[in-house]
N, C-alpha and C positions, 0 to 999 in steps of 0.2 A: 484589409484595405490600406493600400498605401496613398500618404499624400505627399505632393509636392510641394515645398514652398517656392513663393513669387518669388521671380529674378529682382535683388530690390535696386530702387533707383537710385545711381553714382551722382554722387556730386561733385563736382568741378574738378577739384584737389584727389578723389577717389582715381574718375576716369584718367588724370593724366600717371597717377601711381600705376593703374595697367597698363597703359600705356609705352611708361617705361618699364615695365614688366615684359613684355610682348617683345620690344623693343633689345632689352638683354638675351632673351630666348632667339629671336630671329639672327642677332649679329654672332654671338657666342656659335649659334648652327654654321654658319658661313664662317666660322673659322679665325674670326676676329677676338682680339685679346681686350678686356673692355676694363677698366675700372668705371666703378660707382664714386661721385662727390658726396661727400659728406656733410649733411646740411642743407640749407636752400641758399646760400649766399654769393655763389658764383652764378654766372648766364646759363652755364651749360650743366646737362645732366651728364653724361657720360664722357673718359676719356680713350678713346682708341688707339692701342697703340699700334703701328703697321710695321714694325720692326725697324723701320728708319726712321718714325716722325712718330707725336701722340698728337691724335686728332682731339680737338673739344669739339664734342654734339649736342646739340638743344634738339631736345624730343618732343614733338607736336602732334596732337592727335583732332580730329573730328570723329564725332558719332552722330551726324546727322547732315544729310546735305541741303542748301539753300535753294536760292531760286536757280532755276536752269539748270539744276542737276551740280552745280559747284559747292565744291569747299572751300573754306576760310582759312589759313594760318597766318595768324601775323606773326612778324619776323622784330616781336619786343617781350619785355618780361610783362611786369605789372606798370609799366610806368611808357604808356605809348607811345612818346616825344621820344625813348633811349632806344633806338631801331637797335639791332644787332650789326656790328660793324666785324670788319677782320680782325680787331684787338680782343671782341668778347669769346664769340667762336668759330666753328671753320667750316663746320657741315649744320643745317636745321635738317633733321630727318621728319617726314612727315607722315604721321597712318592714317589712312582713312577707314575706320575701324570696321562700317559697314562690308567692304569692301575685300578686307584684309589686302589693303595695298600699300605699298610703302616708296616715299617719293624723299630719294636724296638728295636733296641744295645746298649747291655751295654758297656760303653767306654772301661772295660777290653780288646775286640777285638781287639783293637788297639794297644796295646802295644807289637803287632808283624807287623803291617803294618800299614798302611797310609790311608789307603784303604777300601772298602768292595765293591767287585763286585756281583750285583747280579742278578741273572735269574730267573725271574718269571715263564716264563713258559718253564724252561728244564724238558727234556724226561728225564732227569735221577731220577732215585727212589726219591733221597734225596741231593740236594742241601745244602750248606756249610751254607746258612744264610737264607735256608726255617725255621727254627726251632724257627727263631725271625719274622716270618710275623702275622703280627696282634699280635702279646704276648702282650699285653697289660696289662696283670694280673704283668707284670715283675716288673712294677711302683707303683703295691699295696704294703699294707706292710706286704700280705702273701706272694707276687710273690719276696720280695725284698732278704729271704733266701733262692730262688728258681733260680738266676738267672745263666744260662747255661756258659759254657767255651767253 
């Protein structure tokens, strides 16, 4: 008789370590040259390099979604007043873990809110931040004069 053990439950600091676990796995697949920061002391987790430019990326995850089918990412560290600006990082990549979806924002987003809520699966046409699911091209350095307001 075999037994299994329970999936055990992630704590905060755990989930965002798979997070950017998932997160190296999927860009590394697509071809992207990544380094790791070392430490927790800069904004961003990871640096991208595109072969002309090295991107800084803040990796963000949900494992649960709220009311109306949305997800939450704020667009700050631990310190909610220091939004993320164009001097911390360049891209917030975003997973919705249930989902296995991955939403790339350029940090310009932010510099009207704090925030980015998003609905995977709403009935309406066109969603505020379907236009950044999977864009991955955004971090090329064709996609990088391509990227959306």
């Amino acid at each position: 008789m075999t037994t299994t053990k329970p999936t055990p439950i992630l704590n905060r600091k755990r989930r965002g370590e798979v997070a950017e676990a998932a997160f190296l796995h999927k860009a590394a697949s697509l071809g992207f040259r990544i380094g790791k920061t070392w430490g927790e002391s800069d904004p961003y987790d990871f640096l991208v390099d595109t072969g002309g430019r090295v991107l800084r990326v803040q990796v963000k995850s949900a494992y649960a979604a709220g009311e109306y089918g949305g997800y939450t990412f704020h667009a700050h560290g631990n310190t909610r007043t220091d939004v993320y600006t164009s001097r911390d990082i360049d891209f917030l990549v975003a997973y919705i873990v249930p989902e296995n979806l991955w939403y790339v924002l350029p940090v310009e987003i932010f510099a009207r809110t704090s925030a980015a809520k998003i609905f995977p699966a709403s009935r309406r046409r066109m969603s505020r931040f379907e236009k950044y699911r999977e864009a991955w091209s955004l971090m090329t350095e064709e996609g990088q004069s391509d990227v959306p307001s």
